[in-house]
MDAnalysis code that builds the backbone (N, CA, C; Angstrom):
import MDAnalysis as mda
import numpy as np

u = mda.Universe.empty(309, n_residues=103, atom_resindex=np.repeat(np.arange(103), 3), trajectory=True)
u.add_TopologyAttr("name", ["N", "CA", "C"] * 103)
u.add_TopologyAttr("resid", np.arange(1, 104))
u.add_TopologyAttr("resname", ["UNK", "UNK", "UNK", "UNK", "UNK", "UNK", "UNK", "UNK", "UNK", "UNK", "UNK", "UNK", "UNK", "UNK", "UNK", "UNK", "UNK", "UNK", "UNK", "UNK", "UNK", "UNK", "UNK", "UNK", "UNK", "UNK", "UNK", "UNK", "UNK", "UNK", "UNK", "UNK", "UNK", "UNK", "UNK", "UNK", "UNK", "UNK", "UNK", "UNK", "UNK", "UNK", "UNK", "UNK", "UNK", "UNK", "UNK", "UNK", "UNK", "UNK", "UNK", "UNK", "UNK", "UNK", "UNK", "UNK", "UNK", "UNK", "UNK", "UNK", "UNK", "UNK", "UNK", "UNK", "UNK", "UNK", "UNK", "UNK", "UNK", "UNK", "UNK", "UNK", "UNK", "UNK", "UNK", "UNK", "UNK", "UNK", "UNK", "UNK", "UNK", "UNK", "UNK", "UNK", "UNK", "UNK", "UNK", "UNK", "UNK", "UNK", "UNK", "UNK", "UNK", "UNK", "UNK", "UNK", "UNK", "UNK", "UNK", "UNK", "UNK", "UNK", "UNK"])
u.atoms.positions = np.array([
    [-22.329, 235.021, 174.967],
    [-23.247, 233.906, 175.143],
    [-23.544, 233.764, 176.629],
    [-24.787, 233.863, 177.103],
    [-24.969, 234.193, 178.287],
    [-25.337, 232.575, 179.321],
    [-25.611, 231.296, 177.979],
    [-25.964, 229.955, 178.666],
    [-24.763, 228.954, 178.096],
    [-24.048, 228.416, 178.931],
    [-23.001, 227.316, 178.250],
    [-23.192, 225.952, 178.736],
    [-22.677, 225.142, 177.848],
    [-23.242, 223.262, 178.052],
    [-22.628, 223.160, 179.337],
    [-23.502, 221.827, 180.195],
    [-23.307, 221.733, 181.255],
    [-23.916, 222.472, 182.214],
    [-24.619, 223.439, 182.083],
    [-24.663, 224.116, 183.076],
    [-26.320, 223.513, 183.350],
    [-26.252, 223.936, 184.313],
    [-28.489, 224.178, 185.165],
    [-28.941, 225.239, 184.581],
    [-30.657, 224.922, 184.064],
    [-31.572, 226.174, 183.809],
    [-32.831, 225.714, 184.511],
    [-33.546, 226.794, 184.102],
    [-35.185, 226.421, 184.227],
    [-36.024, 227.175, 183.226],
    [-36.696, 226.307, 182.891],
    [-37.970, 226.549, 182.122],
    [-38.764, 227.621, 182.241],
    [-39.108, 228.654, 181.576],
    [-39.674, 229.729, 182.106],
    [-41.327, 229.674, 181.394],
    [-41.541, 229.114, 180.385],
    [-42.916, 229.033, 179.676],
    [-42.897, 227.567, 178.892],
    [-43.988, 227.230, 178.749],
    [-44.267, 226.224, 177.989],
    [-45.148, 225.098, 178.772],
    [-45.165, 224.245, 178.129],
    [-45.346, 222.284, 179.002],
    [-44.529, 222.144, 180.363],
    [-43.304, 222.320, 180.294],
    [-42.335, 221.918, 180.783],
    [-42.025, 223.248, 182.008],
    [-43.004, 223.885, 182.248],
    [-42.507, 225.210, 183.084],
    [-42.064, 225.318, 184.372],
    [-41.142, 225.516, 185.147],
    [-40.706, 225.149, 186.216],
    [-39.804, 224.144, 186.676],
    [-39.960, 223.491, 185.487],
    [-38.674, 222.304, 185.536],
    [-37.322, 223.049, 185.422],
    [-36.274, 221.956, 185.779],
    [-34.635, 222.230, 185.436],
    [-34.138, 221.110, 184.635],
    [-33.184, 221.395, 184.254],
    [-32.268, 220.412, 183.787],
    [-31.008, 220.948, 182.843],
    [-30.434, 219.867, 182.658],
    [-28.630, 220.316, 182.550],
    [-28.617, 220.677, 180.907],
    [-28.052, 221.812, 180.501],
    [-27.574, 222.109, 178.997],
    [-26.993, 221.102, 178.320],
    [-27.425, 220.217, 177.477],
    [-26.736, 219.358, 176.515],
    [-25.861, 220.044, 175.326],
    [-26.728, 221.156, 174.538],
    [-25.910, 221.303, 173.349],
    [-26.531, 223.213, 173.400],
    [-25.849, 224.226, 172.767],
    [-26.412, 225.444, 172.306],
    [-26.055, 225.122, 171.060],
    [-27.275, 225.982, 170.699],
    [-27.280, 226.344, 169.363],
    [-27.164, 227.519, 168.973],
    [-25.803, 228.173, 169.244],
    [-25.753, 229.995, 169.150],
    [-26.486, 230.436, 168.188],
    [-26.444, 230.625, 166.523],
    [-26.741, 230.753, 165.322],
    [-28.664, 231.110, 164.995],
    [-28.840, 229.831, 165.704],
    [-30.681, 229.608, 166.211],
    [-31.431, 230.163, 167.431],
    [-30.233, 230.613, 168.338],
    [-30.591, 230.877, 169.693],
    [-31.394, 230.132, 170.502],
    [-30.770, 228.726, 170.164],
    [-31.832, 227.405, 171.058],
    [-30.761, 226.945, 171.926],
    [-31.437, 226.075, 172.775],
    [-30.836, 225.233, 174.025],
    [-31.198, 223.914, 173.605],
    [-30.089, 222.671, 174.225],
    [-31.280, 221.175, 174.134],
    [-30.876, 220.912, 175.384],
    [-31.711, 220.832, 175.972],
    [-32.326, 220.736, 177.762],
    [-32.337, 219.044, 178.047],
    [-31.416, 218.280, 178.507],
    [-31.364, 217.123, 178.992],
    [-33.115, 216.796, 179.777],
    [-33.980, 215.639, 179.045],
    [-34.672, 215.531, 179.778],
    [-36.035, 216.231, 179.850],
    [-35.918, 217.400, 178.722],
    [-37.105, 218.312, 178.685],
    [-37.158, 218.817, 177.332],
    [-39.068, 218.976, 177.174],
    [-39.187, 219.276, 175.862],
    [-39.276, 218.094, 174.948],
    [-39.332, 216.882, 175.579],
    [-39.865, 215.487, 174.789],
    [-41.041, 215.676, 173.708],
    [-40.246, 214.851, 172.628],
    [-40.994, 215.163, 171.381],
    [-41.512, 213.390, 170.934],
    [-41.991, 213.064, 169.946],
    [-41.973, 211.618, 169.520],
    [-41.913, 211.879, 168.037],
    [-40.797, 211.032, 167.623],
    [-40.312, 211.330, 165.925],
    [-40.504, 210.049, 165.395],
    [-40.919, 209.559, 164.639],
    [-40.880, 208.336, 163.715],
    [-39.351, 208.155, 163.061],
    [-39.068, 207.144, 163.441],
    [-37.298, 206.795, 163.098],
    [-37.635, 205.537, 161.961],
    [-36.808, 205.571, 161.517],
    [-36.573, 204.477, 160.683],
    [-34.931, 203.787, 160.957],
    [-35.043, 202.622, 160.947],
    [-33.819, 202.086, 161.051],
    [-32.501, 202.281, 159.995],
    [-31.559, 202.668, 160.916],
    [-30.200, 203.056, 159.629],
    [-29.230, 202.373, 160.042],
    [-27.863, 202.341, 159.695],
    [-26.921, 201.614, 160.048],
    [-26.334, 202.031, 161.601],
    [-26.494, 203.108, 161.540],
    [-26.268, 203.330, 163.470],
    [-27.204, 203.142, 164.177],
    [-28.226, 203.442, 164.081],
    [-29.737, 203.627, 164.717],
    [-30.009, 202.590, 164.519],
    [-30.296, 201.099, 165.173],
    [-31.165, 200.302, 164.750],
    [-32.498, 200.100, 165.515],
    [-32.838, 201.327, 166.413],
    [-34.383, 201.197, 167.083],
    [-35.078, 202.028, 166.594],
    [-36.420, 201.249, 165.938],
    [-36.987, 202.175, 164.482],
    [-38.251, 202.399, 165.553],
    [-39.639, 202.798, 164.760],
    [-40.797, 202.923, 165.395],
    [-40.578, 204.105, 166.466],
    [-41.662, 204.550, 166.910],
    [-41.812, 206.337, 167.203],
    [-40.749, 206.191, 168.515],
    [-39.532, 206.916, 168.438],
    [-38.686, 207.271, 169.420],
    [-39.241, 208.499, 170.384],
    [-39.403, 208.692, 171.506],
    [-38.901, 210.306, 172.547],
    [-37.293, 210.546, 172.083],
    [-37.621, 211.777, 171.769],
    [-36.142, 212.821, 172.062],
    [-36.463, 214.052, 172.554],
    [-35.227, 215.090, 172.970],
    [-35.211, 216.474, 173.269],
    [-34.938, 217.223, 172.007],
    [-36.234, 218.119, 172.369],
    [-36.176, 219.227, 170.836],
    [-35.710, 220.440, 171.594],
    [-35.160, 221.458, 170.660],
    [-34.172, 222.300, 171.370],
    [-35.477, 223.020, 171.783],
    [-34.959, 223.905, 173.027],
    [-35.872, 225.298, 173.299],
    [-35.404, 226.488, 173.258],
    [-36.547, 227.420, 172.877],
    [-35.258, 228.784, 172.746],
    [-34.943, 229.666, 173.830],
    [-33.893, 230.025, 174.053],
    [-32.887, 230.675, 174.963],
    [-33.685, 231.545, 175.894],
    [-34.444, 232.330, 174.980],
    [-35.109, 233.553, 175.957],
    [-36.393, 232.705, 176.692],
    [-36.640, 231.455, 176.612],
    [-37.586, 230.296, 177.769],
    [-36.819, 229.981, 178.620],
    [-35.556, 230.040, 178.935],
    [-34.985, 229.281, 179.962],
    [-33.987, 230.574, 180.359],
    [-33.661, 230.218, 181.640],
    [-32.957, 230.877, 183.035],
    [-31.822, 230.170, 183.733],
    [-30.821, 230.477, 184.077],
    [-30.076, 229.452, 184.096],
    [-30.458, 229.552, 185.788],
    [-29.778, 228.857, 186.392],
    [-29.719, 228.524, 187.942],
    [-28.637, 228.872, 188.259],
    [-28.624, 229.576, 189.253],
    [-26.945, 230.131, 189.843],
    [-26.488, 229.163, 190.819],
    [-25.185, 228.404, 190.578],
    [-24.652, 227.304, 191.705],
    [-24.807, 227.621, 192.806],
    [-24.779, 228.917, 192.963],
    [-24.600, 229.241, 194.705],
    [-25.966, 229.512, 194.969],
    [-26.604, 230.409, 194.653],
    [-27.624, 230.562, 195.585],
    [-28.967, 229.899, 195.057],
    [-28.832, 228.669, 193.959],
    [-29.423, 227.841, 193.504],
    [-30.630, 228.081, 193.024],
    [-30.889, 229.387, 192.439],
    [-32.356, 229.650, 192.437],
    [-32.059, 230.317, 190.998],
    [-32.796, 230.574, 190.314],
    [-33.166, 230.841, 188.709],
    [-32.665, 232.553, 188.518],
    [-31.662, 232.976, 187.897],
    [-31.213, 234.335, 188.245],
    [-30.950, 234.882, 186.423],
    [-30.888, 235.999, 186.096],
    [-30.326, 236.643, 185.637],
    [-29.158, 236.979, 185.534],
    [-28.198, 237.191, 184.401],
    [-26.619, 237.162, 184.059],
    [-26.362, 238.631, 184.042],
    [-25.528, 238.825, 184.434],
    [-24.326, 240.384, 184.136],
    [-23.245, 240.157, 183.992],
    [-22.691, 241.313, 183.427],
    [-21.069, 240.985, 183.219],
    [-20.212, 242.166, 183.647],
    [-19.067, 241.468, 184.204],
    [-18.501, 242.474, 185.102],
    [-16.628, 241.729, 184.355],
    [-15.828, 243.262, 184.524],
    [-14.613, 243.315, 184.517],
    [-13.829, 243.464, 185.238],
    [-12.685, 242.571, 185.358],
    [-11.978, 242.236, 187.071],
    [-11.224, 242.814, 186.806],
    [-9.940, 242.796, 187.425],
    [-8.310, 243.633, 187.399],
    [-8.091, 243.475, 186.448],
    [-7.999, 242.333, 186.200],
    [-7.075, 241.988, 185.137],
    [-7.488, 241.769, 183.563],
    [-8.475, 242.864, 183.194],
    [-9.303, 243.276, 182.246],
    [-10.113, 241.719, 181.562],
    [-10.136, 240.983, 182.313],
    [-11.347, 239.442, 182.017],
    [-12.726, 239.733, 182.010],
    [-13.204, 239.617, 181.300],
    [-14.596, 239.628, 181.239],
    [-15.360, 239.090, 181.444],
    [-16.212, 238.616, 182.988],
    [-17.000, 237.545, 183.319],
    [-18.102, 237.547, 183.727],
    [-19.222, 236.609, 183.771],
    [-20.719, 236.239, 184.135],
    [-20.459, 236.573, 185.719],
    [-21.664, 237.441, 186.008],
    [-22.362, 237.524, 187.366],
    [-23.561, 237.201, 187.745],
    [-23.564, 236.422, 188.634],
    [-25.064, 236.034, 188.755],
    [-25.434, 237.241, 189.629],
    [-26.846, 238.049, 189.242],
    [-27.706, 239.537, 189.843],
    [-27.994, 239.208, 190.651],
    [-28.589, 238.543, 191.554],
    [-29.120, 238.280, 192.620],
    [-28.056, 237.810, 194.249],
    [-26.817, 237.350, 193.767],
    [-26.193, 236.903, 194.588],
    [-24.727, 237.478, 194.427],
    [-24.325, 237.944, 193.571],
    [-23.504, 238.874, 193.198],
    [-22.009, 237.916, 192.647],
    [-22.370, 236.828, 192.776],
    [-21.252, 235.819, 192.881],
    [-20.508, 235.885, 191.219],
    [-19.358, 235.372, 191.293],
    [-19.168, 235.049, 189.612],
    [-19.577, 233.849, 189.417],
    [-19.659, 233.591, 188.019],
    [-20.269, 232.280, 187.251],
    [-19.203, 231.538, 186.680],
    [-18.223, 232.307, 186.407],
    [-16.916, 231.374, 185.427],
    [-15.886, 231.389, 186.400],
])
């Protein structure tokens, strides 16, 4: 899995292109993201016993994986993932551009 919750991406196509924002949830199975903040939809809610704010809500609809890029902490700019094996036979994310690890 090359994007995990919490982390920074950016938008690579759509409405929303060029924006960032933080991983809320993956959806491995679907190969979607839900992007804190992006990708606002308006759903007609109806009131339930948890929910009691009915009438057309904004939420985040997931986006799919291959639209978004994550952001590398260090050199803060929108990069591509690799994976590299250390001594101690671990298997971890490299960000390509800066050579840094990710985990």
């Amino acid at each position: 899995m090359r994007i995990h919750k919490d982390e920074m991406v950016s938008v690579l196509s759509g409405r929303d292109r060029g924006k960032q924002g933080k991983v809320q949830r993956v959806f491995l199975k679907e190969g979607l993201v839900l992007v804190e903040g992006l990708n606002m939809v308006k759903r007609h809610k109806r009131p339930t016993g948890t929910v009691r704010q009915a009438g057309i809500v904004e939420q985040e609809a997931p986006i799919p994986m291959s639209r978004v890029m994550l952001v590398c902490p260090k050199c803060t700019k929108p990069t591509t993932i690799g994976y590299k094996f250390l001594e101690d036979n671990t298997k971890v994310r490299v960000c390509k551009s800066c050579k840094e690890v990710l985990d």
